[in-house]
C-alpha positions in Angstrom: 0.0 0.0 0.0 1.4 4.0 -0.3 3.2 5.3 2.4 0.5 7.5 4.2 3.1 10.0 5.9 5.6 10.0 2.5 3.9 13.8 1.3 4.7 14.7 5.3 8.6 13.9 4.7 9.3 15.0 1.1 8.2 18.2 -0.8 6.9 18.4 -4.6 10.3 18.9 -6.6 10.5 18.9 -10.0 14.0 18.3 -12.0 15.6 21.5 -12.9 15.3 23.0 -16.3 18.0 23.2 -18.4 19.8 26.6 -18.4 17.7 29.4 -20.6 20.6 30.3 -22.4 21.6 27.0 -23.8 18.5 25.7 -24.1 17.4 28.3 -26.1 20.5 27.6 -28.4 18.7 24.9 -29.6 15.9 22.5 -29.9 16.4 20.0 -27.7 13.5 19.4 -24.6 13.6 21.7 -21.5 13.3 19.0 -19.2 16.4 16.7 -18.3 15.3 13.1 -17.1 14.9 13.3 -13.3 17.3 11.2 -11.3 15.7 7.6 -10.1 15.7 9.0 -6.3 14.0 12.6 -7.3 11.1 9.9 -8.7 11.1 7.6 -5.9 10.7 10.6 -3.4 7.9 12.3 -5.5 5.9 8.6 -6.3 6.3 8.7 -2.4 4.5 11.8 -1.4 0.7 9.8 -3.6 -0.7 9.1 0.1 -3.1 6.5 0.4 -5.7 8.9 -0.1 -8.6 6.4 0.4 -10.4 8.0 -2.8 -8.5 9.1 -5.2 -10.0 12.0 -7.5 -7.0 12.5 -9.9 -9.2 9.5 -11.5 -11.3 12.0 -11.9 -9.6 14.6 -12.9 -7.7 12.6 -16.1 -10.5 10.9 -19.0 -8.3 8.2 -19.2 -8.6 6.3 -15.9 -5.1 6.3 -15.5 -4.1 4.0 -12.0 -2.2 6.9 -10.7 -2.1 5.8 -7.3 -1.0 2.1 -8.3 2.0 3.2 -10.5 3.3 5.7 -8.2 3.5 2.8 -5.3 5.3 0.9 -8.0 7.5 3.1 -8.2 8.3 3.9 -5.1 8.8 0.1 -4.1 11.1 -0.3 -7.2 8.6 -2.2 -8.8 9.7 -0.6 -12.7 8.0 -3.5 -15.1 4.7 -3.6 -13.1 4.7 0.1 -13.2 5.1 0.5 -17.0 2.4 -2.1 -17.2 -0.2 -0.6 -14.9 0.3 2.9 -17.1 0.2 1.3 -20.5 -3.1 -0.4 -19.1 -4.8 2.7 -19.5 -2.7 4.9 -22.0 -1.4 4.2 -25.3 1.0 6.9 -25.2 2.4 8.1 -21.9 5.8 9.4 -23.0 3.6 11.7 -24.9 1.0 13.2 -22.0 4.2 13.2 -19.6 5.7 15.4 -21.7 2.4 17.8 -23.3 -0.8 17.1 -20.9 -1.5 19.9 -18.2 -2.1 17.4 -16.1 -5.7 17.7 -14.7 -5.3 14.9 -12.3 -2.8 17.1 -10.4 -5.6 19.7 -10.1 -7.2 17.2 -8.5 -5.1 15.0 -6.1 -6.0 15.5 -2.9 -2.9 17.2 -1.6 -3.6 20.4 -3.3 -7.1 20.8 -0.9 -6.1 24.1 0.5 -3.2 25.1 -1.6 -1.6 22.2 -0.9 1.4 20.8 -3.3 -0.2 18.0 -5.5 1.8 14.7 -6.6 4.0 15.1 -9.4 2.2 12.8 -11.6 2.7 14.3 -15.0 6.4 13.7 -14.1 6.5 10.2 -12.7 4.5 9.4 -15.5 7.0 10.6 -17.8 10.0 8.5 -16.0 8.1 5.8 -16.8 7.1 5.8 -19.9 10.7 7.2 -20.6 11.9 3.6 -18.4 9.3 1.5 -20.7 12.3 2.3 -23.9 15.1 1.9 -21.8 13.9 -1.6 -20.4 12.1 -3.3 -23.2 12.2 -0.9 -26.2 8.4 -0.5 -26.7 7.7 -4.7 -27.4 5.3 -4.8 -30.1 2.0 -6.7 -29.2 0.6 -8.1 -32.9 -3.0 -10.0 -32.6 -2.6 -14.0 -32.5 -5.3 -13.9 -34.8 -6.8 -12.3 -37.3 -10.2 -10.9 -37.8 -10.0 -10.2 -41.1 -12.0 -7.1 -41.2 -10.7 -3.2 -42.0 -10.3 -0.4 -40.5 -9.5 2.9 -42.1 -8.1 5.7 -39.9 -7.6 9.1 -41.1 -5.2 11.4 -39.4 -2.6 10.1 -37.0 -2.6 12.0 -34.5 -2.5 10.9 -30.6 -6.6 10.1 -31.4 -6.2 8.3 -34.7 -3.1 6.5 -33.4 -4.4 5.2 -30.2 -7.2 4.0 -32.1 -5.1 2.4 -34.5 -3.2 0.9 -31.8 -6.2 -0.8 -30.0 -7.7 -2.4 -33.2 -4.6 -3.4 -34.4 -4.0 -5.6 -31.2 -7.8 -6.7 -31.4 -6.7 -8.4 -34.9 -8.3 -6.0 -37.0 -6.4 -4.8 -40.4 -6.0 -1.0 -40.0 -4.7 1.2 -42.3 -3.6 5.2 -41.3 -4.2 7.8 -43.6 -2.2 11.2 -43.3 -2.3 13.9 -45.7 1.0 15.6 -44.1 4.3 14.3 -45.5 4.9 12.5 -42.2 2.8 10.9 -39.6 1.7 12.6 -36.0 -0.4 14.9 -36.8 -0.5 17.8 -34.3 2.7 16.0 -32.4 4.6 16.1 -35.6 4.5 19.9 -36.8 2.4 21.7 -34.4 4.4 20.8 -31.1 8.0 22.0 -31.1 10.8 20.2 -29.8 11.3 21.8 -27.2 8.5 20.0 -25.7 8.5 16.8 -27.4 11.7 15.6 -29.8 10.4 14.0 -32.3 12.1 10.8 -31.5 9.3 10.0 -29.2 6.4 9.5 -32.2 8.8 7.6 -34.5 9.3 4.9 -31.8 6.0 4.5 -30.9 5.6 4.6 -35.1 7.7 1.6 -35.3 5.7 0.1 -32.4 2.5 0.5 -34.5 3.7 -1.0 -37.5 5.3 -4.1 -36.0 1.7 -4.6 -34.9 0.7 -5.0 -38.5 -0.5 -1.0 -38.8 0.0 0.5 -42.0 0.4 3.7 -42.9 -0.5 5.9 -46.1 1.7 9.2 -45.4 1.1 12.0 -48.1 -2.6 11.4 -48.9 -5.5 13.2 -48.5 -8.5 11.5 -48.4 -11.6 12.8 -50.1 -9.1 14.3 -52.4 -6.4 11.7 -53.6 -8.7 9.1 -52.5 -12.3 9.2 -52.5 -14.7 8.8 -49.5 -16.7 5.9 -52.1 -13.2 4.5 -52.2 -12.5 4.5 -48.8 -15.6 2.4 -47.8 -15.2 0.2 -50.8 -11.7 -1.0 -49.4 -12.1 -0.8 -45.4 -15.5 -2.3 -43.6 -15.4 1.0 -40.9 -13.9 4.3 -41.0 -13.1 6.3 -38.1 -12.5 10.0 -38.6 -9.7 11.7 -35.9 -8.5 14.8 -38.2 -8.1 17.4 -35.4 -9.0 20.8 -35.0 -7.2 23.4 -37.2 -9.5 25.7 -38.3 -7.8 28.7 -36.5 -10.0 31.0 -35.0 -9.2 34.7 -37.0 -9.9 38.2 -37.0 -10.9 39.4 -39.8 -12.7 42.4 -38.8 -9.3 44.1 -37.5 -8.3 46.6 -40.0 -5.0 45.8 -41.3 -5.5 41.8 -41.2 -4.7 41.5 -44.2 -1.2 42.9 -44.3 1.5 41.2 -44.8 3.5 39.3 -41.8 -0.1 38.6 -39.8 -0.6 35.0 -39.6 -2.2 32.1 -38.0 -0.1 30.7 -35.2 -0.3 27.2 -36.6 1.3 28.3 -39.5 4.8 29.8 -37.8 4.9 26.6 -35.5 4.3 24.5 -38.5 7.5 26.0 -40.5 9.6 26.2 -37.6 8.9 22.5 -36.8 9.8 22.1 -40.6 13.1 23.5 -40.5 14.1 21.5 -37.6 13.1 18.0 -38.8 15.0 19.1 -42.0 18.0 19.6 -40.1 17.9 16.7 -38.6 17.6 14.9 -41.3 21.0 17.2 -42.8 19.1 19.3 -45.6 18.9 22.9 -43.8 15.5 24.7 -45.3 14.1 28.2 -44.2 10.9 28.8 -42.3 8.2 29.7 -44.9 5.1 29.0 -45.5 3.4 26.8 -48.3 3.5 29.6 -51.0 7.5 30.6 -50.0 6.1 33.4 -47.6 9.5 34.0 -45.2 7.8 32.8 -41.4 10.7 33.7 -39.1 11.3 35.7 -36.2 14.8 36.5 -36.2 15.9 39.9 -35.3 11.8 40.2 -35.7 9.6 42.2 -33.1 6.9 39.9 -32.5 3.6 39.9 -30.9 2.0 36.9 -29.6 -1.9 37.3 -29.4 -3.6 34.6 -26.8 -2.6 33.3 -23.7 -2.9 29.8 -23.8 -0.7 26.6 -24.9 -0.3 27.8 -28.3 1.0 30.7 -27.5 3.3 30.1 -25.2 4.9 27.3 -28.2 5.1 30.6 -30.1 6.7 32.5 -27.9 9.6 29.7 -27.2 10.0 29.5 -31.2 10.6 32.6 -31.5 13.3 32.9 -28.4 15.3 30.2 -30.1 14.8 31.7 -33.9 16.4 34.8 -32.6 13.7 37.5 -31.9 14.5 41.2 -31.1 11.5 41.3 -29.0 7.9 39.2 -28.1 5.0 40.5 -26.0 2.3 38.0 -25.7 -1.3 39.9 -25.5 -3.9 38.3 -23.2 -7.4 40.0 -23.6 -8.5 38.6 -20.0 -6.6 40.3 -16.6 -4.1 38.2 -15.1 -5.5 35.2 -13.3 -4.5 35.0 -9.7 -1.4 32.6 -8.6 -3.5 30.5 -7.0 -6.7 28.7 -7.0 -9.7 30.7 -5.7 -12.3 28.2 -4.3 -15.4 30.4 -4.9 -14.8 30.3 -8.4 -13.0 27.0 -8.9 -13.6 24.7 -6.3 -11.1 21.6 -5.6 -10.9 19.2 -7.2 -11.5 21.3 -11.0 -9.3 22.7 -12.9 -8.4 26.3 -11.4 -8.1 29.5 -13.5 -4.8 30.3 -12.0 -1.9 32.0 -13.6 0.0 29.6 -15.9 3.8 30.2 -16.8 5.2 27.8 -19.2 9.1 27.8 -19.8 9.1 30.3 -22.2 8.1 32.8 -20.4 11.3 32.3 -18.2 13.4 32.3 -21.3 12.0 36.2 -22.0 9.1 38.2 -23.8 7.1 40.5 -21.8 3.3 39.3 -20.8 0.4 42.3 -21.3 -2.9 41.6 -19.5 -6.4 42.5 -20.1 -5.6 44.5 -23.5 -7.1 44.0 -27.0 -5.9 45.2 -30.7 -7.5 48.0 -32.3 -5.6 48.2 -35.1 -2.3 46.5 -37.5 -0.6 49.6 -38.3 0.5 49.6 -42.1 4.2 50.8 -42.6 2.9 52.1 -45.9 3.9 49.2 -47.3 1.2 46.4 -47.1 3.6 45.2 -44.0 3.0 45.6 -40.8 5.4 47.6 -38.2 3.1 48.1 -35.2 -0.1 46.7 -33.1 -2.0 49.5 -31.9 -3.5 48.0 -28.6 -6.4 49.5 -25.7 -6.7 48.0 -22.3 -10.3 46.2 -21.7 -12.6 44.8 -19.6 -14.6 41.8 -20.0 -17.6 40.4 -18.8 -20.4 37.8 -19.0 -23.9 39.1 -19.7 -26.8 37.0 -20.4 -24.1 34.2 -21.7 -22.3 36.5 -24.2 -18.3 37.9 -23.5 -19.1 41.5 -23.2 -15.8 43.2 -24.1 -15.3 47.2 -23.2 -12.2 49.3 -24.4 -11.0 51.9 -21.7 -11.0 55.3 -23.3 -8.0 57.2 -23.4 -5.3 53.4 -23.1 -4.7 53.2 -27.0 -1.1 52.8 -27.7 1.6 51.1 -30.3 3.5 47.8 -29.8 6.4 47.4 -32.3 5.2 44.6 -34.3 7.0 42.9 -37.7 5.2 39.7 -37.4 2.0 39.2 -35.4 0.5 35.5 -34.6 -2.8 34.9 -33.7 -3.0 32.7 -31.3 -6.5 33.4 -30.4 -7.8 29.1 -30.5 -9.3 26.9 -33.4 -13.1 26.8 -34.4 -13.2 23.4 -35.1 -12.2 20.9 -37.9 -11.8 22.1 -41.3 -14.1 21.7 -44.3 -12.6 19.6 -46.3 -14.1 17.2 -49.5 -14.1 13.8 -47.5 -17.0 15.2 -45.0 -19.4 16.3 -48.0 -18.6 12.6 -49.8 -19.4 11.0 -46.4 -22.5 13.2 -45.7 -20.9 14.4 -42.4 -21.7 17.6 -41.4 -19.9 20.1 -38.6 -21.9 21.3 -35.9 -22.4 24.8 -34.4 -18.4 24.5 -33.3 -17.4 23.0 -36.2 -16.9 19.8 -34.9 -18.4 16.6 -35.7 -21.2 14.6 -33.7 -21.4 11.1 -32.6 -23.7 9.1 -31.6 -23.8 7.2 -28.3 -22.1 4.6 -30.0 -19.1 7.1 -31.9 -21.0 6.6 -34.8 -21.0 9.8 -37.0 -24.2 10.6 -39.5 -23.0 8.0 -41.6 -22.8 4.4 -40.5 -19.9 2.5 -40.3 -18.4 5.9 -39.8 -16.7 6.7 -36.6 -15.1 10.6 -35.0 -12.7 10.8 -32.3 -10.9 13.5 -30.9 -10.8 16.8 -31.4 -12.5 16.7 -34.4 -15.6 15.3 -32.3 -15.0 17.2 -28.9 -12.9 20.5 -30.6 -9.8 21.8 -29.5 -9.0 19.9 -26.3 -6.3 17.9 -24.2 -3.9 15.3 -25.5 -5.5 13.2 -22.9 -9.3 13.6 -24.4 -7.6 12.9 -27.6 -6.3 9.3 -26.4 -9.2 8.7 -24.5 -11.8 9.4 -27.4 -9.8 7.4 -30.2 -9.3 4.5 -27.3 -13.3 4.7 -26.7 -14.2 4.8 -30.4 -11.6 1.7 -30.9 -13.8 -0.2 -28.9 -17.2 0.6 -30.8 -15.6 -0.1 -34.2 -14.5 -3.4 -32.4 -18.0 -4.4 -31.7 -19.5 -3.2 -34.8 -17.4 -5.7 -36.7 -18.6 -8.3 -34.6 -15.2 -8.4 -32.5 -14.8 -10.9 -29.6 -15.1 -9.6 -26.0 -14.9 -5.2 -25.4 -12.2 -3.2 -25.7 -11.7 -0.4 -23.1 -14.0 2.8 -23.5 -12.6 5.4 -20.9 -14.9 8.3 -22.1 -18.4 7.9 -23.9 -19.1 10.9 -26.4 -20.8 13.2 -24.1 -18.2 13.0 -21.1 -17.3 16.1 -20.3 -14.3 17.7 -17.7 -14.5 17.7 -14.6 -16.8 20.9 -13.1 -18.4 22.9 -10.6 -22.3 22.1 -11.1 
């Protein structure tokens, strides 16, 4: 059983960062692995809380509790077990989720410090390489029916994953020129290397998954095709529809884009110099994308964002504000509004904010200022207030705050309105809802049968957790609509929702 006194003797650590000014000299993660006795102290401090609500606090059902005893008896195999149990891809949310389940572990009622589970979960999946190399675990038999996934990101893959080992032929479609969707170009390296998908890649494939890199289906294959090979499809193509402005003046001028795009080139130019052919951050048309020696303004205040503002430390920016239009959230949780165990609205700094830029609060843009040009030199910005009436976000500009930020390339970073429109949803006879997302039924089903969503293309822009959860649930309907033996493990059912104050 835990150690019930183990929080009482040892105090949440995390392991240090990596010095800002060599990490941001490259591209490499933040985080160094923590030493085995920083883990075995921190797996110590999950008490034997009697009910343990970061279950409820992650979709996945993850055995938090069980794991972190494992590892603080030593117990390494059993450990990588009891987390693979429940998550496909661990070395993934160690590395990317927020970690809601730490919102909710008991030993942050009253400000407490929580476990450090997002870490010890990291250690070991990161353990789960060094010990066995990922084993592959192919079906002993095959079903002989097909599944087609398209998109392979952490939804599509951990669907893939589960019908694969339930002996069903899968096949994933990407219409990038390499697989991981989001993981692959949208996250930098900073946060996760890249090394990390193509092992669990090679994983996937050993376990008879194939994959179809490069295509874009409803375009260089047809949804009637689709169907006519596979007997199920299940749809887990994200959320990237980024949420614009269009009613700014001066959106249209030249070095305003989409924060997606910037991360996207940057990620490019990385895995190109990895692979020893250097290549310059642009966009699709041969647009230049780069910050360097740039004044940049970051608009948003969330994850996105804050990937923005590390890319453009490490390509060499002159200067970065990031531009919040809500105040600055307290440091720490206030119970009238956020009640433990839910996740807080608290003030969130990521590690790029210790590696520079300068934050602005509760301000909104008025204007991008022309340079005479068609390029932009400047943001002209107001302070604001915001508030809830009747539903609706309210915002109010203070008279008399206006004033110019330096800007030569601006990113909106302002969240995604769902999945794109795209051919294969109007072949299928899918449709997007209200929030551009697509609906399922109770059994993942989309409008068309045989046709499954997962993801954030059901649920919208969400957690890498939801993501896994979702194509994990989804694997398991497909599994029964083909007739599979037994049930596969649904964590989530479509209308779960997070945690929250009622």
């Amino acid at each position: 059983m835990p150690d019930p006194n183990g929080f009482l003797r040892y105090p949440r650590r995390l392991p240090e960062r990596r010095p800002v000014p060599v990490r941001i000299s490259d591209w490499r993660e933040v985080y160094p692995p923590a030493g085995a006795e920083l883990i075995r102290e921190q797996a110590t401090r999950c008490m034997d809380c009697g009910i343990p609500f970061c279950h409820d606090g992650c979709p996945l059902g993850n055995r938090i509790p069980d794991w972190n005893d494992l590892v603080r008896t030593g117990n390494w195999d059993a450990a990588v077990a009891s987390l693979h149990a429940t998550n496909n891809f661990p070395e993934f949310t160690g590395r990317l989720c927020p970690a809601p389940c730490e919102a909710a572990c008991v030993l942050g009622i009253g400000g407490g410090d929580p476990v450090t589970i997002k870490q010890v979960e990291v250690e070991i999946a990161d353990a789960a390489v060094a010990r066995d190399g990922l084993r592959p675990q192919p079906a002993p038999v095959s079903t002989g029916r097909s599944v087609a996934v398209v998109g392979s990101g952490p939804a599509g893959l951990a669907a893939a994953q589960q019908l694969a080992r339930a002996g069903h032929a899968v096949t994933v479609y990407e219409r990038d020129d390499a697989l991981g969707g989001l993981l692959r170009y949208g996250i930098p390296d900073f946060k996760l290397e890249k090394q990390h998908i193509d092992r669990r890649l090679a994983q996937l494939a050993a376990e008879g998954v194939e994959f179809r890199p490069g295509v874009n289906v409803g375009v260089d294959v047809t949804a009637e095709q689709l169907r006519e090979r596979h007997d199920a499809v299940v749809l887990a193509c994200g959320a990237l529809a980024g949420r614009d402005v269009p009613e700014t003046p001066g959106r249209q001028l030249r070095g305003v884009h989409q924060a997606m795009a910037h991360l996207v080139a940057a990620n490019r130019v990385v895995a190109a110099a990895g692979g020893g052919q250097p290549a310059p951050a642009v966009l699709p048309d041969g647009t230049p994308i780069d910050a360097a020696g740039k004044h940049v303004v970051i608009i948003g205040g969330g994850d996105t964002a804050a990937d923005c503002l590390g890319v453009a430390h490490r390509q060499g920016a002159a200067g970065v504000h990031q531009l919040d239009l809500y105040p600055q959230p307290p440091l720490g949780r206030d119970e009238t509004r956020d009640p433990w165990p839910t996740w807080p609205w608290i003030l969130r700094s990521y590690p790029a904010h210790e590696e520079g830029g300068e934050r602005v609060f509760a301000v909104a843009v008025r204007e991008f200022v022309d340079d005479g040009t068609g390029q932009v030199r400047a943001v002209r910005i107001a302070e604001v207030t915001v508030e809830k009436r009747d539903g609706r976000r309210v915002v109010s500009v203070v008279p008399g705050t206006e004033r110019e930020l330096p800007a030569d390339l601006v990113l909106l970073a302002i969240g995604f309105e769902g999945t794109e429109e795209q051919p294969l949803l109007a072949q299928l006879g899918v449709r997007r809802n209200a929030r551009g997302a697509v609906d399922a039924r109770p059994d993942w089903q989309s409008d068309a049968d045989g046709v499954f969503v997962a993801g954030d293309m059901h649920r919208g822009a969400s957690l890498i957790v939801w993501a896994i959860a979702e194509g994990r649930a989804a694997a398991a309907a497909v599994h029964t609509y083909l007739g599979g033996s037994g049930a596969l493990p649904a964590p989530v059912e479509p209308a779960a929702q997070p945690l929250a104050a009622r």
